[in-house]
GUKOL-576016 format. One record per atom (N, C-alpha, C): chain; residue in one letter; x, y, z; residue number from 1; atom name. Coordinates in pm, whole numbers, plus 32768, in hexadecimal, padded with zeros to 4 digits. Layout:
REM residues N
> chain res X Y Z n atom
> A A X Y Z NUM CA
...
REM end
This chain:
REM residues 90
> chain res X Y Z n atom
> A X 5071 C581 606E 1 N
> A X 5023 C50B 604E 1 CA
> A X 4FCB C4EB 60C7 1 C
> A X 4F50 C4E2 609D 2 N
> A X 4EFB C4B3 6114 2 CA
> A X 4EF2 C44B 6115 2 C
> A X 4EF5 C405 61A2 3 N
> A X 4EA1 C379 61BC 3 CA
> A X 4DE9 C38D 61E6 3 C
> A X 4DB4 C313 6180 4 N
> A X 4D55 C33A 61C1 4 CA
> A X 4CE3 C2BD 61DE 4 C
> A X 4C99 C2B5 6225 5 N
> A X 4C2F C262 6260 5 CA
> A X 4B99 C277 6208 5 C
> A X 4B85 C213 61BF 6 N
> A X 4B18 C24D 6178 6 CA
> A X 4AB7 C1D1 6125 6 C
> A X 4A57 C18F 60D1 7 N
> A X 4A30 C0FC 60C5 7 CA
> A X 4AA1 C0F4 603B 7 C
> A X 4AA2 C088 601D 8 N
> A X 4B1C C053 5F9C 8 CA
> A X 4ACA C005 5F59 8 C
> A X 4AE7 BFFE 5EE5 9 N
> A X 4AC1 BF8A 5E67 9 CA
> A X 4B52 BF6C 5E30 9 C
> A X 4B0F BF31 5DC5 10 N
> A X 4B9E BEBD 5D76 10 CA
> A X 4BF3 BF47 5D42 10 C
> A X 4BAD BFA6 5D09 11 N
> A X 4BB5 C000 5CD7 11 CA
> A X 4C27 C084 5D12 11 C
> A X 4C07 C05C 5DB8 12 N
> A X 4C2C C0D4 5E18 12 CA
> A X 4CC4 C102 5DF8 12 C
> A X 4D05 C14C 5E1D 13 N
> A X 4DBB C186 5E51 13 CA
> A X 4D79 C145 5EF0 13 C
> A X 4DD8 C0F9 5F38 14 N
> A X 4DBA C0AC 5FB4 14 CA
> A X 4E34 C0A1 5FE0 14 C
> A X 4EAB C0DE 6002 15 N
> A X 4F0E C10E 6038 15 CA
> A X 4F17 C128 60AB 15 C
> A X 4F38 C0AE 6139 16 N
> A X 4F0F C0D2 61B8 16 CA
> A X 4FA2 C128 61F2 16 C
> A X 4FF4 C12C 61D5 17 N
> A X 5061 C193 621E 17 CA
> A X 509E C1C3 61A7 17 C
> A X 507D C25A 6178 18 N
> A X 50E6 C287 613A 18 CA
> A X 5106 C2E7 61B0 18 C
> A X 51C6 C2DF 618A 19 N
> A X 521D C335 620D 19 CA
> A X 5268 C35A 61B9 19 C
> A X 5233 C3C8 6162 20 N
> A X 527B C44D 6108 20 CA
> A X 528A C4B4 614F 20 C
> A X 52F7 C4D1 615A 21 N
> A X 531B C543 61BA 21 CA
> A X 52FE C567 6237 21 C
> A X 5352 C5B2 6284 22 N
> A X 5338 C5BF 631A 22 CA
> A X 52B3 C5DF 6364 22 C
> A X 5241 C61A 6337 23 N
> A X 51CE C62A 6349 23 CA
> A X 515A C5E1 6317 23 C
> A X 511E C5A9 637A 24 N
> A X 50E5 C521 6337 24 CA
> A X 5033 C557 6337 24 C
> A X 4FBC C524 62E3 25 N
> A X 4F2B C580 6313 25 CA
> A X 4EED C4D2 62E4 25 C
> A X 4E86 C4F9 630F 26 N
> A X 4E2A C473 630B 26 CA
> A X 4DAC C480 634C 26 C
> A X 4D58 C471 62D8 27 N
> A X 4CD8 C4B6 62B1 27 CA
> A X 4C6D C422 62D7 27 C
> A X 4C0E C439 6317 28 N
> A X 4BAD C3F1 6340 28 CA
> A X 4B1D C412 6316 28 C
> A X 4ADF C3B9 628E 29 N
> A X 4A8A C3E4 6242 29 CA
> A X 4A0D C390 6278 29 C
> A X 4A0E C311 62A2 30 N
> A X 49AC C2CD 62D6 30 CA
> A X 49BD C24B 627A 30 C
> A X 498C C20A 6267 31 N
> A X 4961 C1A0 6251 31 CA
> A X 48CD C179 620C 31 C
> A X 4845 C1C5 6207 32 N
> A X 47DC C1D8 61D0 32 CA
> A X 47CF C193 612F 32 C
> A X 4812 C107 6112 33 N
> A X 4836 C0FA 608F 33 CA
> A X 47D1 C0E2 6038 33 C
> A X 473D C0B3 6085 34 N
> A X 46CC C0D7 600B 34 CA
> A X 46BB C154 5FCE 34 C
> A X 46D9 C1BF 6032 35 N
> A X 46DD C26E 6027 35 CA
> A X 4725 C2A5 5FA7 35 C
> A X 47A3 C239 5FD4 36 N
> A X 4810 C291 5F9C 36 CA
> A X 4828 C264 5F07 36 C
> A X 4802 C1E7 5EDC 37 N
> A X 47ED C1B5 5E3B 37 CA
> A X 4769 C1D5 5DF3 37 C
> A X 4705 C1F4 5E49 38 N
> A X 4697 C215 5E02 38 CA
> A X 466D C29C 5DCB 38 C
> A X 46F2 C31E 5E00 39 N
> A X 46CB C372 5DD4 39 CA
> A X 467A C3F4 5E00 39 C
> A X 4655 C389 5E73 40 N
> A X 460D C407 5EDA 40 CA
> A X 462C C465 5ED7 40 C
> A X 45E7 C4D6 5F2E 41 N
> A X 4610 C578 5F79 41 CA
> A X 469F C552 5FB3 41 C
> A X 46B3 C5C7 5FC4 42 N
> A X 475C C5BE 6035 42 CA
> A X 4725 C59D 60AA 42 C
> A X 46A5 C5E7 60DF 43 N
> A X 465F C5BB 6151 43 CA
> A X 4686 C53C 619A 43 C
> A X 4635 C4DF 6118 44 N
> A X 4624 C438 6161 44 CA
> A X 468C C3DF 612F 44 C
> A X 46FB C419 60ED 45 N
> A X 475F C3DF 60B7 45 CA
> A X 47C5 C3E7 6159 45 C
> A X 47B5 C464 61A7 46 N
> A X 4812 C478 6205 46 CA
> A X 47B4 C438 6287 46 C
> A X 4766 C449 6286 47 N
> A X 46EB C3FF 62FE 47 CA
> A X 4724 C37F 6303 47 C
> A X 479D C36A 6397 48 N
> A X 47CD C2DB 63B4 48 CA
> A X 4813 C2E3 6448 48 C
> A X 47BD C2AA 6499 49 N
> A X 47FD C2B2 6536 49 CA
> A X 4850 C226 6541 49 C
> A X 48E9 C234 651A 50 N
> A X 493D C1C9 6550 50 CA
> A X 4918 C161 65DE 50 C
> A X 4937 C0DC 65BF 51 N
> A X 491D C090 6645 51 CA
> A X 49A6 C06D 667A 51 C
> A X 49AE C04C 66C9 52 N
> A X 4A27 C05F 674D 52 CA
> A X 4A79 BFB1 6716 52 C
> A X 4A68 BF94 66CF 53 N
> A X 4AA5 BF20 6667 53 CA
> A X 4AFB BF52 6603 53 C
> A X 4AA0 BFA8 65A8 54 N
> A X 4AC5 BFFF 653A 54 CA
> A X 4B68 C07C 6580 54 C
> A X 4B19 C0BC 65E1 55 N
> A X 4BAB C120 662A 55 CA
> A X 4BF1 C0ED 6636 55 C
> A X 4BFD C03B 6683 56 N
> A X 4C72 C00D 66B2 56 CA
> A X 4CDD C00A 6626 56 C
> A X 4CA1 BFE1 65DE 57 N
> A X 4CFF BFC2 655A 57 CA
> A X 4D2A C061 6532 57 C
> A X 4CE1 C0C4 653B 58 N
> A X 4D13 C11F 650A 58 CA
> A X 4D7D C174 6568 58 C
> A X 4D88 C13C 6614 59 N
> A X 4DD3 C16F 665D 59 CA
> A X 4E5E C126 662F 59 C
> A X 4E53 C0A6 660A 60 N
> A X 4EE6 C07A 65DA 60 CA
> A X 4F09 C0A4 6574 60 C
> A X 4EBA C0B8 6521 61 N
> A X 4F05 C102 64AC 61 CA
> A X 4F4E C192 64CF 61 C
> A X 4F16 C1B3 651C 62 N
> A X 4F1D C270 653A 62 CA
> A X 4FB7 C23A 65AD 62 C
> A X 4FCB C1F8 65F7 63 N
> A X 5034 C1DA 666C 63 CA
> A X 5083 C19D 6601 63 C
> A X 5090 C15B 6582 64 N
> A X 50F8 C164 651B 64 CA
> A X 512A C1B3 64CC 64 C
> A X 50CC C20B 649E 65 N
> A X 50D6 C292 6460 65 CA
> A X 50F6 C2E7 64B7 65 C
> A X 50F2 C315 6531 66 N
> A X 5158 C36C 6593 66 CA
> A X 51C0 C34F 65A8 66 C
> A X 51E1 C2D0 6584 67 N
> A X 5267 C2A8 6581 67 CA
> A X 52E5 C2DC 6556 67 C
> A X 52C7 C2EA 64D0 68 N
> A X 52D7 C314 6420 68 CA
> A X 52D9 C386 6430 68 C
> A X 528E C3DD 6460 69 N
> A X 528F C47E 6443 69 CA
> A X 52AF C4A5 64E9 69 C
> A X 52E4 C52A 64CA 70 N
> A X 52EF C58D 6530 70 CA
> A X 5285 C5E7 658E 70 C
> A X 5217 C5D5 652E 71 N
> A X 5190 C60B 655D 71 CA
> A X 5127 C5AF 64F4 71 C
> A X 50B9 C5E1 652F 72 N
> A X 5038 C567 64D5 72 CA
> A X 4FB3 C598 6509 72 C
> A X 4F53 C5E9 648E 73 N
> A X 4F04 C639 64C6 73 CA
> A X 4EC4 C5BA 646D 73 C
> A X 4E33 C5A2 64F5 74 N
> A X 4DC8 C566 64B2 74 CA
> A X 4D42 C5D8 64B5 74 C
> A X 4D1F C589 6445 75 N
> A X 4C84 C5DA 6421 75 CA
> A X 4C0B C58A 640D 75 C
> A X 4B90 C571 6479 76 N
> A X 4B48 C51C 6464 76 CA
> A X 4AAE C597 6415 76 C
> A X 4AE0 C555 63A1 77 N
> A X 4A5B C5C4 634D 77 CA
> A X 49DB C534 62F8 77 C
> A X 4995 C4FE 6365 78 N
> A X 4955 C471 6393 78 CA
> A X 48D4 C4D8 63AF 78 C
> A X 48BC C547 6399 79 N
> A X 4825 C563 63E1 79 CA
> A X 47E8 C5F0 639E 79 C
> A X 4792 C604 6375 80 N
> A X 472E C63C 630F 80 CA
> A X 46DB C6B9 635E 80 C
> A X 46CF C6AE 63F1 81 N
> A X 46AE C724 6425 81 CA
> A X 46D4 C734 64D0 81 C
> A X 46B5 C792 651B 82 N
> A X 46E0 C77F 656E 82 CA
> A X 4686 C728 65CD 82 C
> A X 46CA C6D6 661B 83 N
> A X 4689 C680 668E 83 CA
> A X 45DB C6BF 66F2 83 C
> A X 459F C650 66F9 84 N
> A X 4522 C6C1 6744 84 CA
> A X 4576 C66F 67D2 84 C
> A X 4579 C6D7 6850 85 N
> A X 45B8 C69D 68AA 85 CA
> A X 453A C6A4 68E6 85 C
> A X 4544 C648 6966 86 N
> A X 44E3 C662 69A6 86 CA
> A X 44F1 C6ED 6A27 86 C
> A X 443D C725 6A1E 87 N
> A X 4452 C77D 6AAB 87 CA
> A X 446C C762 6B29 87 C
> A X 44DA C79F 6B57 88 N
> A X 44CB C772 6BE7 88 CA
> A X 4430 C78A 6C31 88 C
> A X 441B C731 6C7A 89 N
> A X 4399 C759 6CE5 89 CA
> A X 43A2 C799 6D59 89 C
> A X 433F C7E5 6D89 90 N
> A X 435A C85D 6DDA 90 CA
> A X 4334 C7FC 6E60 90 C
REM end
């Protein structure tokens, strides 16, 4: 059973700790919720850079859910291509 981070309606499964069995996973989809009800591409449905408000809540959830399980693989799949980093300068 996954936990997962993702926008909700009235409608949603919104289940913040399931702790089914010893291996726990918890999937980080973004938040993008105009994206994600309207139907969009997967693109701009996943196009969502978390703010350091948003993590905190999701670090307590994750430091409760390690609790519960023996291991706890997270997966933040929140991003649509890879990052342009910047060049270092010579």
């Amino acid at each position: 059973m996954a936990n997962l981070d993702y926008p909700t309606s009235k409608q949603s499964f919104n289940l913040q700790h399931c702790t089914v069995g010893k291996a726990g996973y918890f999937r980080m989809h973004g938040r993008n919720a105009e994206k994600w009800f309207s139907k969009s591409s997967r693109d701009e449905v996943y196009n969502y850079l978390y703010n350091e408000t948003e993590l905190a809540t999701i670090k307590e959830r994750l430091d409760s859910l390690g609790k519960a399980f023996e291991s706890l693989t997270v997966i933040a799949n929140n991003h649509f291509r890879e990052p342009s980093w910047p060049t270092p300068s010579s």
